[in-house]
VEXSE-322360 format. One line per field, with one value per residue (C-alpha): x negated, y, z; residue in three letters. Coordinates in Angstrom, 2 decimals. Layout:
# VEXSE-322360
px: X / ...
py: Y / ...
pz: Z / ...
residu: ALA / ...
END
This chain:
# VEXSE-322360
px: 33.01 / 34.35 / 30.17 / 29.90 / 33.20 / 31.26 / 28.48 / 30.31 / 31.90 / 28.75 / 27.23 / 30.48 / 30.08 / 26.05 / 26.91 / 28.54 / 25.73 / 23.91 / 24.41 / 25.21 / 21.59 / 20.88 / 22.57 / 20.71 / 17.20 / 18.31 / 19.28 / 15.96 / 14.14 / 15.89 / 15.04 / 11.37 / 10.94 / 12.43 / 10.68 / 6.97 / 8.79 / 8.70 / 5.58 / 3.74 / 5.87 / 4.58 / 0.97 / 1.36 / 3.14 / -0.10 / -2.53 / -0.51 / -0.28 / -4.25 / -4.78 / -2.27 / -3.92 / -7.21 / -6.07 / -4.26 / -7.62 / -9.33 / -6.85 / -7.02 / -11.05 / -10.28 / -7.85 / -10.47 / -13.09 / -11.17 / -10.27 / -14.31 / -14.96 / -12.47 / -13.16 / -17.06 / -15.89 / -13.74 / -17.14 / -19.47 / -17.23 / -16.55 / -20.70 / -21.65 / -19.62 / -20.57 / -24.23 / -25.97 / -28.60 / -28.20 / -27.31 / -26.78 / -23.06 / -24.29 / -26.21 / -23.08 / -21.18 / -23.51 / -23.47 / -19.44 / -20.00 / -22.60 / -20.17 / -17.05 / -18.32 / -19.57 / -16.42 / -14.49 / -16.56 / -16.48 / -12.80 / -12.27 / -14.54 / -12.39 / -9.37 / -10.81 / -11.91 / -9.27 / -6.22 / -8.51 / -8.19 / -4.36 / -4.11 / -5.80 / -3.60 / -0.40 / 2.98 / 4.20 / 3.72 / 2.16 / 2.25 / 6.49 / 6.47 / 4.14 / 6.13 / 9.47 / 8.30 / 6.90 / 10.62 / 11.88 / 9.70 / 11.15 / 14.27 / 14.45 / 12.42 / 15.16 / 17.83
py: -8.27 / -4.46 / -4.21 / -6.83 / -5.92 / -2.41 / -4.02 / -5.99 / -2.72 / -0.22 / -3.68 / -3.40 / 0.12 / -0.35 / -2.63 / -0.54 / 2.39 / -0.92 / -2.01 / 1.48 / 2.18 / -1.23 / -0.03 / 3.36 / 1.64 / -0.38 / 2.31 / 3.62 / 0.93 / 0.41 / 4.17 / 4.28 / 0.92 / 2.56 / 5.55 / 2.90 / 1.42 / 5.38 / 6.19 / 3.00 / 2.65 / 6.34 / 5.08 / 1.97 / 4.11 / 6.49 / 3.96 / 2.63 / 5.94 / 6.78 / 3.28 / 3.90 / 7.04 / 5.18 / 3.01 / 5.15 / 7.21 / 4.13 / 3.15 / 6.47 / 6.00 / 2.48 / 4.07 / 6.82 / 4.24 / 1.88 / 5.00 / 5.50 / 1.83 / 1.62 / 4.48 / 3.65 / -0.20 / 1.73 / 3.94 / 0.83 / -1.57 / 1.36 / 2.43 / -1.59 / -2.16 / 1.02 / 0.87 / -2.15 / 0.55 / 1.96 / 5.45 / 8.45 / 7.96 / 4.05 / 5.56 / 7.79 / 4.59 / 3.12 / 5.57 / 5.76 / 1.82 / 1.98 / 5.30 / 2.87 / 0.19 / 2.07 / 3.86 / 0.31 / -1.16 / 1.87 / 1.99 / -1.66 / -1.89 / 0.94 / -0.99 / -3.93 / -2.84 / -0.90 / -3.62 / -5.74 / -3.08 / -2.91 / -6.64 / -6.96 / -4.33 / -5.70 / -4.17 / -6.12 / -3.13 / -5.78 / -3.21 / -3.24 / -6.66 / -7.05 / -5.00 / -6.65 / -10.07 / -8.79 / -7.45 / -10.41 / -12.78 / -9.77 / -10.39 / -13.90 / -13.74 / -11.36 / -13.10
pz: 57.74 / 56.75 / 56.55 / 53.99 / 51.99 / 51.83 / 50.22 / 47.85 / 46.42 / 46.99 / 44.21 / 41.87 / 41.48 / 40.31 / 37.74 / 35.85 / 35.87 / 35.82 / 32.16 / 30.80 / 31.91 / 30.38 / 27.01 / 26.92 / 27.74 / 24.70 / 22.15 / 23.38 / 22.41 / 19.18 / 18.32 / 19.45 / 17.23 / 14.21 / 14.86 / 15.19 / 11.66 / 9.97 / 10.69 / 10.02 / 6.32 / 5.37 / 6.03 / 3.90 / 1.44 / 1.41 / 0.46 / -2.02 / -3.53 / -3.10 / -5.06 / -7.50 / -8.30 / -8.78 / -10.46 / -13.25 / -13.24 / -14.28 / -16.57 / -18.15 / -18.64 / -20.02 / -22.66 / -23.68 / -23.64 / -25.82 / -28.31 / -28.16 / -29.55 / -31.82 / -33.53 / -33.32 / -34.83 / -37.47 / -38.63 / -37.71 / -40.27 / -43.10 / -42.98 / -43.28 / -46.47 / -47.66 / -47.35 / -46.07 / -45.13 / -41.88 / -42.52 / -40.18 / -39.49 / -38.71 / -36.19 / -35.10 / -34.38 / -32.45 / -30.61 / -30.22 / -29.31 / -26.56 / -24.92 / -25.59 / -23.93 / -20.89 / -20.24 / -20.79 / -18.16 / -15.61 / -16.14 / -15.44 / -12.54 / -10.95 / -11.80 / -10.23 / -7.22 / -6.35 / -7.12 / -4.76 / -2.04 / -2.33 / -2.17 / 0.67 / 2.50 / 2.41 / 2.73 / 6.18 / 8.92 / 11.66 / 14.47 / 14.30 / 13.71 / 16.98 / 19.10 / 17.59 / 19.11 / 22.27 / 22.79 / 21.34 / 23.97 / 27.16 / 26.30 / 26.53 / 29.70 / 31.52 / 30.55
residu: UNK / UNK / UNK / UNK / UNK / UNK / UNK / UNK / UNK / UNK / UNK / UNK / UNK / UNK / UNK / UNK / UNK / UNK / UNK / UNK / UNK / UNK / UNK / UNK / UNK / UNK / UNK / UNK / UNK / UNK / UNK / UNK / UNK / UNK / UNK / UNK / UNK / UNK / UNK / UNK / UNK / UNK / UNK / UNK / UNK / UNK / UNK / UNK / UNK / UNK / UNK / UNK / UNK / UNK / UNK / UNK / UNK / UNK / UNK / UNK / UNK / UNK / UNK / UNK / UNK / UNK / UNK / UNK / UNK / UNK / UNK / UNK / UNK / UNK / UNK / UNK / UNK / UNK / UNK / UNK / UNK / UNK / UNK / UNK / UNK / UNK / UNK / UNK / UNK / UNK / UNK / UNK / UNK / UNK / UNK / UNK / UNK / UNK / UNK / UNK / UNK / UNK / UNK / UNK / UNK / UNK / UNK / UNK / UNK / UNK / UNK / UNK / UNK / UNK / UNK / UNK / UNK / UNK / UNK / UNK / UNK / UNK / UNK / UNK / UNK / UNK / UNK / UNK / UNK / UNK / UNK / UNK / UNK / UNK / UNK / UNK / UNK / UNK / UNK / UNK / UNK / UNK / UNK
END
């Protein structure tokens, strides 16, 4: 009987160091899943920032490619109604149409391609969100 008293208290004693190990495996947890949440937010927040790059280096081709073709309309539309004979500065505006247009279209298919690429990507970081249920699913297993 003394033998199984002993027992009794040698068990009270554990659960004490029991659940403050419990608590600290916890906090652990907690930290190593923020720590998982860090690092996987500054790699989402990378490729946003590479495609945001692209994509204001394609808007700023757009913007000099628009400039191009308006200016070229501008010289295009004053040479017309000046002449109806295509003159050298005619020729000069087609010229600052045919560059217009191809840094419109290079500019937009950069745009394009890119906004595709960051909607595909998504901002939810899965791997914390993975490892958030998995703990979620342990925890109502142990308890």
């Amino acid at each position: 009987m003394a033998e199984t008293k002993l027992k009794r208290g040698a068990q009270a004693d554990d659960l004490p160091s029991l659940i403050q190990r419990l608590a600290e495996d916890v906090a652990k947890l907690f930290d190593q899943k923020v720590t998982l949440l860090k690092v996987e937010l500054k790699e989402e927040v990378a490729v946003y920032v590479h495609g945001s790059i692209f994509i204001a280096a394609g808007g700023i081709v757009a913007a000099v490619g628009f400039a191009l073709a308006n200016i070229a309309l501008a010289f295009a539309v004053s040479t017309l109604f000046a002449n109806t004979m295509l003159s050298q500065p005619a020729r000069y505006a087609l010229g600052f149409v045919i560059t217009g247009l191809l840094y419109l279209v290079i500019g937009t298919v950069v745009i394009v391609i890119t906004k595709n690429r960051l909607a595909r990507q998504g901002i939810v970081p899965e791997r914390t969100v993975k490892e958030l249920e998995r703990d979620k699913q342990w925890l109502q297993r142990e308890m």
